[in-house]
C-alpha positions as CSV (number, residue, x, y, z in Angstrom):
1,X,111.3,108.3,82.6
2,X,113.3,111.2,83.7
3,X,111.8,114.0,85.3
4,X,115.0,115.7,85.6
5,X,117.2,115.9,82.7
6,X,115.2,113.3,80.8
7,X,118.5,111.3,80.1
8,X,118.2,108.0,81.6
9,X,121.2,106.0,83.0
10,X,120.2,102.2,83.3
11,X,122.1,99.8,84.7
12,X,121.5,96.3,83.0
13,X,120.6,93.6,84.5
14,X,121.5,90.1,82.3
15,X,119.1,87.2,82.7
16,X,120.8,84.7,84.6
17,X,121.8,81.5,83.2
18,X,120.0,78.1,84.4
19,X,122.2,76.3,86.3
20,X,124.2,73.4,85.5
21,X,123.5,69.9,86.8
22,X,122.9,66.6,84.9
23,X,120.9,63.5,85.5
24,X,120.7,64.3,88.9
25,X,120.8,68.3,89.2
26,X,117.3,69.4,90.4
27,X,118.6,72.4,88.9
28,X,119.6,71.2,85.6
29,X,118.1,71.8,82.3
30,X,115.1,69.3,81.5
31,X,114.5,68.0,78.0
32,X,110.8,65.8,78.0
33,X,111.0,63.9,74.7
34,X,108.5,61.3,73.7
35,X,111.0,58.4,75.3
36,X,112.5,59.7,78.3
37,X,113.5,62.8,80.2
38,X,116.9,64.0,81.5
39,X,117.1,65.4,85.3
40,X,114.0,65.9,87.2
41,X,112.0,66.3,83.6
42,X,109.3,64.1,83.4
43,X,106.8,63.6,80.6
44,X,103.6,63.3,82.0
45,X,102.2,62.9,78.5
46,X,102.9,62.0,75.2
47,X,103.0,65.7,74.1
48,X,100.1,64.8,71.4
49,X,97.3,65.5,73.4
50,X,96.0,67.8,76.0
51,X,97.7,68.0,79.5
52,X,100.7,68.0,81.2
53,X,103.7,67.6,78.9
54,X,106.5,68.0,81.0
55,X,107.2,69.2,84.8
56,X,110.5,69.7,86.1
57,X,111.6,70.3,90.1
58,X,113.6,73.9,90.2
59,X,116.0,74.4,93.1
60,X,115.0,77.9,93.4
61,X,118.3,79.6,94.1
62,X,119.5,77.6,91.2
63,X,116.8,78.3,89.1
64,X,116.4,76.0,85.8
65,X,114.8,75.6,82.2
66,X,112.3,73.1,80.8
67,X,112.8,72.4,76.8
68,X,109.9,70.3,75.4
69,X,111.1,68.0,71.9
70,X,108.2,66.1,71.5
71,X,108.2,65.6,67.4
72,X,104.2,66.3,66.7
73,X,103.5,67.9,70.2
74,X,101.7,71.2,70.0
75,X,104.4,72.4,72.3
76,X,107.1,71.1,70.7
77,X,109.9,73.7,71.0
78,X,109.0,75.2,74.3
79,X,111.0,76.6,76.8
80,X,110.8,77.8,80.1
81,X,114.1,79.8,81.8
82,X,113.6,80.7,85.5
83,X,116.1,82.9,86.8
84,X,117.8,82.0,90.3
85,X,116.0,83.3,93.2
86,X,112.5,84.0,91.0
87,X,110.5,81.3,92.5
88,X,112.1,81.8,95.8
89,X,114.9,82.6,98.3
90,X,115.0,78.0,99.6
91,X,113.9,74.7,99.1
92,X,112.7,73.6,95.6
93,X,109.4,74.3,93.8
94,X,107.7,71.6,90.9
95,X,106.7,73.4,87.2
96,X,104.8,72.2,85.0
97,X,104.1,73.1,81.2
98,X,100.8,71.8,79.2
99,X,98.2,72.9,77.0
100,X,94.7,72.8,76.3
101,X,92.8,72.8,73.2
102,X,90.0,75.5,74.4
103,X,90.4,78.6,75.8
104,X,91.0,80.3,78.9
105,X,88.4,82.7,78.2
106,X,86.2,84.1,75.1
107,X,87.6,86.7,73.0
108,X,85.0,89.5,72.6
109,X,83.0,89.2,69.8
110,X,84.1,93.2,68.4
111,X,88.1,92.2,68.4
112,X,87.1,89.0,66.6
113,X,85.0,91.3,64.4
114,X,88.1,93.1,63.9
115,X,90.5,89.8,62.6
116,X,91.2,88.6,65.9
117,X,92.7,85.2,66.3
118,X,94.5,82.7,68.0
119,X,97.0,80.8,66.3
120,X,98.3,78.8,69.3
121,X,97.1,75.8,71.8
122,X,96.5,77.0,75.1
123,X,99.3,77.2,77.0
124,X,99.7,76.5,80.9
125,X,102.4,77.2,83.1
126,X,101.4,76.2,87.2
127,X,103.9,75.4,89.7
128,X,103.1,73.8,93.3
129,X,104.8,76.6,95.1
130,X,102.6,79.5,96.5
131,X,104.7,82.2,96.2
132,X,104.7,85.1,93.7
133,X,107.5,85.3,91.1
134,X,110.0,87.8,92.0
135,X,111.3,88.0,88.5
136,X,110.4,87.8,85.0
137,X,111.2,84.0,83.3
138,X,111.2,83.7,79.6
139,X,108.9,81.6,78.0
140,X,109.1,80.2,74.1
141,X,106.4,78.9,72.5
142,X,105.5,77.8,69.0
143,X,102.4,79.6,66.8
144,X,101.0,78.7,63.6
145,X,103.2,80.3,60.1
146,X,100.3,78.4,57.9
147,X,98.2,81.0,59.1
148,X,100.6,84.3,60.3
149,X,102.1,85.4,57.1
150,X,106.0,86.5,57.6
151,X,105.0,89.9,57.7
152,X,102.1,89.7,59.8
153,X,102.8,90.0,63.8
154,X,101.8,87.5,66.4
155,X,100.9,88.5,70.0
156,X,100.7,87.1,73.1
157,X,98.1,86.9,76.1
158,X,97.2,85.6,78.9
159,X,94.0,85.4,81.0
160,X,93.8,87.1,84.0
161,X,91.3,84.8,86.1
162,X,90.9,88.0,88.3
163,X,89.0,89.8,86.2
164,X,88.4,87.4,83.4
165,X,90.2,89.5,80.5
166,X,93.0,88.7,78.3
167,X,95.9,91.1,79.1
168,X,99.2,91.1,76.7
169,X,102.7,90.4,78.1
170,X,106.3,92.0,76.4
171,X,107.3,89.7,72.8
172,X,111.0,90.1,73.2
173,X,111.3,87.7,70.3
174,X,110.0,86.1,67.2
175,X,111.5,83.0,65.1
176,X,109.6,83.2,61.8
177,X,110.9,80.4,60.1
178,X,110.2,77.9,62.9
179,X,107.3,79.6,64.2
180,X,108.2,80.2,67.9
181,X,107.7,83.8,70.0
182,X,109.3,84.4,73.1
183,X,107.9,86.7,75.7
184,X,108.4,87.3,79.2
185,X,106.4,87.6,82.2
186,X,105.9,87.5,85.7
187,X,103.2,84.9,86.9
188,X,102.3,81.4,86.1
189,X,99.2,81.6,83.7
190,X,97.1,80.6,80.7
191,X,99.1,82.2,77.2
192,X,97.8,82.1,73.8
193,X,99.3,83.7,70.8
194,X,97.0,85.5,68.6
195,X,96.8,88.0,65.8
196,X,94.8,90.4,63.8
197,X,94.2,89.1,60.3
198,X,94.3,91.6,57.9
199,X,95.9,94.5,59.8
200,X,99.9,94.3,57.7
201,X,97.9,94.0,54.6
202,X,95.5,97.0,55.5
203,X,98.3,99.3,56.9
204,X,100.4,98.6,54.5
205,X,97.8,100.0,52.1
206,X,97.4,96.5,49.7
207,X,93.8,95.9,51.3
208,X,90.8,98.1,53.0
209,X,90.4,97.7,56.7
210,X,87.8,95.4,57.8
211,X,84.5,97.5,58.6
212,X,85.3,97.2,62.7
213,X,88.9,98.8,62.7
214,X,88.1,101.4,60.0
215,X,87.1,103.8,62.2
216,X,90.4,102.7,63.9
217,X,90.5,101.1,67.5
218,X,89.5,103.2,70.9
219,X,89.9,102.1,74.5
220,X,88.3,104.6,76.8
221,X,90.9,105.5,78.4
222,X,91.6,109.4,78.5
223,X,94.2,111.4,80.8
224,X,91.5,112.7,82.3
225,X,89.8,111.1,84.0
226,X,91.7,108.1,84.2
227,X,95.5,109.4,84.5
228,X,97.1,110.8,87.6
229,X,96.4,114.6,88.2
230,X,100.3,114.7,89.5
231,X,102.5,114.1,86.9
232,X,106.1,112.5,86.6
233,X,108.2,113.3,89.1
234,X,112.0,111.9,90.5
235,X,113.5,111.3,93.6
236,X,116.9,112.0,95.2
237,X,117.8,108.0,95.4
238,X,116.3,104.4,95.6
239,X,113.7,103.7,92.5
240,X,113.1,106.5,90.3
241,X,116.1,108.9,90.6
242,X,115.5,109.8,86.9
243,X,111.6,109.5,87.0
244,X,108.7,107.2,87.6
245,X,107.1,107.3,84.1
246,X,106.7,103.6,84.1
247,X,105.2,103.2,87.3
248,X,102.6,106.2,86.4
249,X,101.8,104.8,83.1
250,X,101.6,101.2,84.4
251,X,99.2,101.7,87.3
252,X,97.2,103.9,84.9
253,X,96.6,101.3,82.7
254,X,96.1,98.4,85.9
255,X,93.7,101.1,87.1
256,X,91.6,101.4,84.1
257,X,91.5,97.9,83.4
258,X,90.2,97.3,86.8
259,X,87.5,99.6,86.8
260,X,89.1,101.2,90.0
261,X,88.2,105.1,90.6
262,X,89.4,107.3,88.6
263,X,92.5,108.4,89.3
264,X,92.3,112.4,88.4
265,X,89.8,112.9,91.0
266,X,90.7,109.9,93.2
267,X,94.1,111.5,93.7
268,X,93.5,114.9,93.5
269,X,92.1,117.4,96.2
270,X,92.8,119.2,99.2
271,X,91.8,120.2,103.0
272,X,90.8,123.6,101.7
273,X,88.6,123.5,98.5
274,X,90.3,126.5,96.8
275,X,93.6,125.4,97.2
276,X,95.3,122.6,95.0
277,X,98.9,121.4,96.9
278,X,101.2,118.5,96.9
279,X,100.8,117.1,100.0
280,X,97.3,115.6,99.3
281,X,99.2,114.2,96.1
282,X,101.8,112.7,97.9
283,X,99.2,109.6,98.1
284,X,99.2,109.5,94.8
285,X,103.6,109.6,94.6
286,X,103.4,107.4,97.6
287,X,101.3,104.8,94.9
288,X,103.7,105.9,91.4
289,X,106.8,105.0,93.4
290,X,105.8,101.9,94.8
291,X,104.4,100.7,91.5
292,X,107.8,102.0,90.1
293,X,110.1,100.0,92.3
294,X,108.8,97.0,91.7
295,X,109.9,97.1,88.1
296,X,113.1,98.3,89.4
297,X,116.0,95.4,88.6
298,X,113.7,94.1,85.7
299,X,113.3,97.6,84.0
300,X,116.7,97.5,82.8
301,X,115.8,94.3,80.2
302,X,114.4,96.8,78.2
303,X,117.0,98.0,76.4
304,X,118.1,94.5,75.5
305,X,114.6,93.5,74.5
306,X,114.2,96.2,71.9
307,X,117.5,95.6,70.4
308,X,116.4,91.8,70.2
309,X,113.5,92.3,68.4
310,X,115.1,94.9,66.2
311,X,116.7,91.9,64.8
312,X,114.0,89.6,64.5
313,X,111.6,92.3,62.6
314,X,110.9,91.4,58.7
315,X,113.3,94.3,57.8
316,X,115.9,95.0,60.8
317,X,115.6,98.3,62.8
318,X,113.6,99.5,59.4
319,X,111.0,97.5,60.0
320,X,110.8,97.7,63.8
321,X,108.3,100.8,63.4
322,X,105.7,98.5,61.8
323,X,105.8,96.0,63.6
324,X,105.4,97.7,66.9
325,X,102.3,99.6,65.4
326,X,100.8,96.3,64.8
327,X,101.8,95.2,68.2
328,X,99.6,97.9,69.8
329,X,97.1,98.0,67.5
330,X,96.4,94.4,67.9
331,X,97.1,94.3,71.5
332,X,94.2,96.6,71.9
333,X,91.9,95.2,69.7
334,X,92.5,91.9,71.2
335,X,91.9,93.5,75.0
336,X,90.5,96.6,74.5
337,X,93.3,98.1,77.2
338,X,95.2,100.5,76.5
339,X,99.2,99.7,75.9
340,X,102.7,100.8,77.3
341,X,104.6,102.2,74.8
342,X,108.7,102.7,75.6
343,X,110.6,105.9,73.7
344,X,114.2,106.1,73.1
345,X,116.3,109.2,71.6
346,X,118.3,107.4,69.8
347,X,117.3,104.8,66.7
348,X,120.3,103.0,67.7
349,X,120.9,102.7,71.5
350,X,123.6,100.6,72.3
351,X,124.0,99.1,75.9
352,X,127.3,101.3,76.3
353,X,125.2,104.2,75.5
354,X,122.5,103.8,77.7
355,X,125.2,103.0,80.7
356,X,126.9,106.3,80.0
357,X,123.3,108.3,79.9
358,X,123.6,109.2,76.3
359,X,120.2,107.7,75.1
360,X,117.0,108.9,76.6
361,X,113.7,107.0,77.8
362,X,110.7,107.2,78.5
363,X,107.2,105.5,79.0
364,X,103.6,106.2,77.9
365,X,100.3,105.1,77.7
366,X,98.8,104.9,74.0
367,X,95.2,104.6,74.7
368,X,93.4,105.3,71.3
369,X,94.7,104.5,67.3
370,X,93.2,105.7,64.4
371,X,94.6,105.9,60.5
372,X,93.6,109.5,60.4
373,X,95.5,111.0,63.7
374,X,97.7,108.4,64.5
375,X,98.5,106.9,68.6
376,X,96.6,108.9,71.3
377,X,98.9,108.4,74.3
378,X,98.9,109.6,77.5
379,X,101.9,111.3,79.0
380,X,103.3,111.4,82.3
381,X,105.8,114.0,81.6
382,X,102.8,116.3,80.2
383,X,102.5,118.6,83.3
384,X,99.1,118.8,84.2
385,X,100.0,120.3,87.7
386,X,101.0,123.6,86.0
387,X,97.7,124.6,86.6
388,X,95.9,123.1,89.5
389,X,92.9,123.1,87.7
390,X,94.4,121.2,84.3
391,X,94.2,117.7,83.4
392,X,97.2,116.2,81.8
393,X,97.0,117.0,78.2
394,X,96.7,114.5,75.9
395,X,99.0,114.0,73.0
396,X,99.8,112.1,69.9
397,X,102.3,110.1,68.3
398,X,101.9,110.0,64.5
399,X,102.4,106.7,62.6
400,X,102.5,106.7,58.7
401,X,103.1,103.7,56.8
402,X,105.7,102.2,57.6
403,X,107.0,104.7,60.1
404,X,106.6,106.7,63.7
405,X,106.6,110.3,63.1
406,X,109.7,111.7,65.8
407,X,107.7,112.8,68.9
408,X,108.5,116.0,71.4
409,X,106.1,116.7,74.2
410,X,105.7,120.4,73.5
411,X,103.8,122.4,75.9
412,X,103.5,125.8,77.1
413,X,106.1,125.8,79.7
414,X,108.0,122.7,78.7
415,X,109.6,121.1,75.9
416,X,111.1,117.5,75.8
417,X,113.2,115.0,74.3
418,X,112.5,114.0,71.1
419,X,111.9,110.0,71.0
420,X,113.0,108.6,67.7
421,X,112.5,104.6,68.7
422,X,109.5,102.8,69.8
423,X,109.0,99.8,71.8
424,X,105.9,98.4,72.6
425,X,105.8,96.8,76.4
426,X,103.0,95.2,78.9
427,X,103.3,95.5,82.5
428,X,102.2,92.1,83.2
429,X,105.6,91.1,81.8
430,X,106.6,93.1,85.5
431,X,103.8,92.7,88.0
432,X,101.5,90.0,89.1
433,X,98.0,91.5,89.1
434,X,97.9,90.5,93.3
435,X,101.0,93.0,93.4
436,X,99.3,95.9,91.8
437,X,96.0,95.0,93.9
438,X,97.9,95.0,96.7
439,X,99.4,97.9,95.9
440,X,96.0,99.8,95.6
441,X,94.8,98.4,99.2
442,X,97.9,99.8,100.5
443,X,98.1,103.3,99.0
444,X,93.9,103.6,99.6
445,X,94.7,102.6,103.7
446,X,97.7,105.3,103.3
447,X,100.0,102.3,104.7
448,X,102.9,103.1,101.7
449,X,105.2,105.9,103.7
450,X,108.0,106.4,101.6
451,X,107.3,109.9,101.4
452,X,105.1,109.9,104.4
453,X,106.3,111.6,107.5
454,X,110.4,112.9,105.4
455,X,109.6,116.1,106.3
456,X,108.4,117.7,109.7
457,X,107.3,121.5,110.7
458,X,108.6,121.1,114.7
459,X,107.9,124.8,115.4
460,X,106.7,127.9,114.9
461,X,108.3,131.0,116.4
462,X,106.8,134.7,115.6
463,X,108.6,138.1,115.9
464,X,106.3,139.9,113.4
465,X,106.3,140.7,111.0
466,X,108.0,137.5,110.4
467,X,107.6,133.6,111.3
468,X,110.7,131.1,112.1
469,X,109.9,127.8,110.8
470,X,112.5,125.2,112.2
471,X,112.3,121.5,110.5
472,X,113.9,118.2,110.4
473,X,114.4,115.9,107.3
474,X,114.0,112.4,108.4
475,X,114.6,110.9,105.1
476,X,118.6,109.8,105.9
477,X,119.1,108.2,102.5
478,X,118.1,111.5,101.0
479,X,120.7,113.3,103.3
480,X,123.5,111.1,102.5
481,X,122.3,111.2,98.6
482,X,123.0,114.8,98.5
483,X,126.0,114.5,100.5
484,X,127.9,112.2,98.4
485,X,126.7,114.3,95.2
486,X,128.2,117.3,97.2
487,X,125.1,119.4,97.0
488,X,122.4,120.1,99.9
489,X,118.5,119.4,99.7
490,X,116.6,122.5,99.8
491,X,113.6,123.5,101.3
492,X,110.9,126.0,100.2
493,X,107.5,126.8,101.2
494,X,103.8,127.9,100.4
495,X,101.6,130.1,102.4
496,X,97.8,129.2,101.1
497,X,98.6,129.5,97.4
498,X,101.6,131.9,97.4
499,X,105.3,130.9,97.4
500,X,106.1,132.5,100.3
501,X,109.8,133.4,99.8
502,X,113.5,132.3,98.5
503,X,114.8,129.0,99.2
504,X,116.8,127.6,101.8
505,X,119.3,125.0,102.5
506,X,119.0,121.7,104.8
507,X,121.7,120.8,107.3
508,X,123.5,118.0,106.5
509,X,121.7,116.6,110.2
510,X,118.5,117.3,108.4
511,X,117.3,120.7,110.6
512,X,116.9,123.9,108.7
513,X,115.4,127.0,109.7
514,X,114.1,129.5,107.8
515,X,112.2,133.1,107.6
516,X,108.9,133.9,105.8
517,X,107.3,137.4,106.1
518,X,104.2,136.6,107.9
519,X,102.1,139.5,106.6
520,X,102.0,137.2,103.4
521,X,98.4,136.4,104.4
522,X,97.1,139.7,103.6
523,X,98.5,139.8,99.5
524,X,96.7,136.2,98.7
525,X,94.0,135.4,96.9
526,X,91.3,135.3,98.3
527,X,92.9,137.7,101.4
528,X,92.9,136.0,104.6
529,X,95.1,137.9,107.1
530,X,92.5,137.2,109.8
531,X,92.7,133.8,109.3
532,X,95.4,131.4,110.3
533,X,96.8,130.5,106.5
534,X,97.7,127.1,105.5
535,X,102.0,126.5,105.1
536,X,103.3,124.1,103.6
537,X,107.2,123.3,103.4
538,X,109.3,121.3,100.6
539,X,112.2,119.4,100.2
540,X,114.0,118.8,97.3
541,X,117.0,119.0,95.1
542,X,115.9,121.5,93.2
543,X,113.8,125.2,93.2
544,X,109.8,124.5,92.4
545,X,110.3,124.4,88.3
546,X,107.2,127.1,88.5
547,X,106.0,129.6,91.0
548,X,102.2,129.2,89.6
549,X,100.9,127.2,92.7
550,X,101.7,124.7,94.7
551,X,101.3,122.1,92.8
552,X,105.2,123.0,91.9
553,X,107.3,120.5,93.3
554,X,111.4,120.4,92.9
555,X,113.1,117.7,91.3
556,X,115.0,114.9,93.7
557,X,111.7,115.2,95.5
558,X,111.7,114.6,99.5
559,X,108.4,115.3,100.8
560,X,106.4,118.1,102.1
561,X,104.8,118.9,105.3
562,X,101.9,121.0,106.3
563,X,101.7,123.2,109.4
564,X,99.1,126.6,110.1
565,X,100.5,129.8,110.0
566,X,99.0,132.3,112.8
567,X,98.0,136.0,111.1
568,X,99.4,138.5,112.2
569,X,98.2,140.4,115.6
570,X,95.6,143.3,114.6
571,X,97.3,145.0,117.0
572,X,100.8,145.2,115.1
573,X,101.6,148.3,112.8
574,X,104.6,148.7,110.4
């Protein structure tokens, strides 16, 4: 996730506990059992057939669980933890839990081809409140063991009514021996649990792979032209200081999914046709950092869901590697989306280590799988805007039975981390599909402005053969950012396709003022020093990482604004 140093300091958020209360709490746990219910839990059925099985009224600051005991209930086992203030800020909201014996939706007839299939009821989470979840509850729900050996993985989905497709949501647990998974997410839905049948027995190497997943499993997805032409990138505060891999990666794959314009080309582009420059992309940040954000407090489970599941894999943090592979694999067989995968650069973070920045992250996109080349991801670090004119590369992450290969993104001008620990994740454990549509109107009507308007050009003075460019940073939590880490933000800038000269600092106000040689015009390519050229100014932490073009932005990113430089006179000699 970090564009910087690529070390990532979270800071952990622990799921709240559920409130107290007792026979009268709103707030208090509810257990529906086939005689009676405790609090506000009522049984609105006897558990054995479809329906409503139990619905509990949360006080939302409160928050609460539901646990279902109803001996011979398909749902027997099942509990729902909402986190104070996820359903809302007052007042009380009514949840509900049931199931139904069909499904939401038909699985495609190619995954089912492929060994998929659902080993669960139906399950159905509503609540009378109209709000969106503002954080992620926990859900635990039994699957069949009769038919999921205790080697084999179990999944689980749930259908998105919005575009009628079954999307997967983050397994941060599985009980074997009773036969319960626990997952999270961040919308009331329909969830099954499902596997591929076949697929431990096939990787493993103790059986052939059916005849639809020999050739291994393909999405569609590629980097280009369905991943961001800008690539990962960090600000100086607020949501991504280390990086906005997740958000890149997770609108990616809500993009693709949608059948939304590509985003290469959607997001890529500029006033003048033979110039490439950040400020067009800025859109594109504007839409990364927004997506970002919104994962911001609930990012930080990550961590803690990986070591969890470390310890409910068939073998411990051995056996982690296999499962996860199945995860993905089956996840896109089962949706044919492609999947979030999370990297760590340790094979044993601890929560201490991640708090002191000793253990890496990062996020990407695995898009393709097949037994001969491994996991085709995407990568948001791979810097595509090296050359203006490159797509992000694609890369690979090698898995041989029963292990990842270590993976480095190794590129011309960059070399990473090395990520030793794999986590598979969904971003519909984060986001609501409205929030990401929404998210999309609002970046297409260019009404997200975090980097929007940060940076100003407010003159131009000329005493050629030079120009005086004076400026104002407006972002204020930038300024005081840099202030309290001691340092200034700098500013740099572009003339057409040329860095036009050293870099300066900004005032801790915000003004700076700086000096380019204005016969710059006349040395790019193609010339133009008859022609007012196009300047742009930066603000950052950090120098442009290249001087290439000016696609080059610095890390701790502020903004960049555009302004036309005058040639200079015909009349003026040296």
């Amino acid at each position: 996730m970090n564009a910087r140093t690529w070390v990532v300091a979270v800071s952990f958020a622990v799921l709240a506990g559920c409130g107290g209360g007792g026979s009268s709490g709103g707030a208090g746990n509810a257990t529906a059992s086939g005689s009676g219910s405790a609090g506000t839990g009522n049984p609105s059925s006897s558990g054995s057939t479809p329906g409503v099985v139990s619905t509990q009224t949360i006080d939302v600051t409160r928050g609460g669980s539901i646990t279902i005991q109803v001996p011979g209930s398909p749902l027997n086992g099942t509990v729902v933890t909402i986190p104070p203030n996820a359903l809302g800020t007052t007042g009380t909201d009514t949840v509900s839990v049931g199931y139904a014996d069909s499904l939401p939706g038909p699985l495609d007839p190619s995954a089912i081809a492929a060994g998929a299939t659902v080993v669960s009821k139906t399950v159905q989470l509503t609540h009378t409140g109209t709000g969106q979840l503002t954080d992620s509850i926990t859900v635990t729900v039994p699957y069949d063991t009769t038919t999921v050996g205790p080697n084999e993985v179990p999944t689980v989905l749930y259908w998105n009514e919005n575009i009628k497709k079954y999307e997967p949501v983050r397994t941060i647990g599985i009980d074997r021996q009773a036969g319960m998974i626990s997952f999270r997410t961040h919308h009331f839905s329909s969830y099954i649990v499902g596997y591929v049948a076949g697929l431990f027995g096939a990787l493993s190497g103790q059986i052939s792979f059916k005849a639809a997943l020999a050739g291994g499993v393909d999405t569609g997805f590629r980097p280009n032209p369905n991943g961001f032409a800008v690539a990962n990138f960090s600000t100086p505060y607020g949501a991504a200081p280390f990086g906005a891999c997740y958000g890149l990666a997770a609108f990616a794959d809500w993009n693709f999914t949608h059948n939304k314009p590509a985003l290469f080309t959607n997001y890529f582009g500029s006033t003048n046709p033979l110039i490439q420059n950040p400020l067009e992309q800025d859109q594109a940040r504007e839409l990364i950092y927004a997506t970002y954000d919104r994962t911001g407090p609930e990012n930080s489970f990550v961590i803690i869901d990986s070591l969890a599941l470390v310890g409910d894999s068939p073998s411990g943090n051995a056996g982690l590697d296999a499962m996860v592979a199945q995860q993905l694999i089956a996840q896109m067989v089962e949706t044919h989306q492609p999947q979030m995968l999370d990297l760590f650069t340790n094979r044993y973070p601890t929560v201490p280590l991640m708090q002191q920045g000793q253990v890496g992250a990062h996020t990407v996109l695995v898009y393709a799988w097949s037994s001969g080349t491994g996991f085709s991801i995407y990568d948001p670090n791979s810097y595509a805007d090296i050359d203006p004119m490159s797509p992000p590369i694609p890369q690979t992450i090698q898995f041989k039975w029963p292990s990842f290969s270590p993976y480095t993104l190794t590129e011309k001008y960059l070399k990473g981390s090395t990520y030793v620990l794999f986590f598979a994740d969904a971003p519909g454990s984060w986001f609501s599909d409205e929030e990401l549509s929404n998210l999309y109107t609002s970046a297409t009507s260019g009404s997200l402005q975090h980097f929007k308007n940060a940076v100003t050009v407010d003159s131009i003075s000329y005493s050629p053969p030079y120009a005086v460019i004076h400026g104002t940073v407006h972002d204020q939590a930038a300024l005081k950012a840099a202030a309290k880490a001691g340092e200034r933000l700098l500013v740099y800038s572009w003339v057409d396709d040329t860095l036009a000269g050293g870099v300066d600092s900004v005032a801790s106000d915000g003004s700076f003022t700086f000096q380019i040689d204005q016969d710059l015009a006349r040395y790019v390519d193609p010339p133009s020093a008859t022609l007012p050229s196009e300047l742009l100014v930066g603000v950052a932490e950090t120098y442009p990482f290249t001087t290439m073009n000016q696609f080059a932005i610095g890390t701790g990113y502020v903004g960049t604004a555009r302004a036309t430089l005058s040639p200079l006179p015909s009349s003026w000699s040296p």
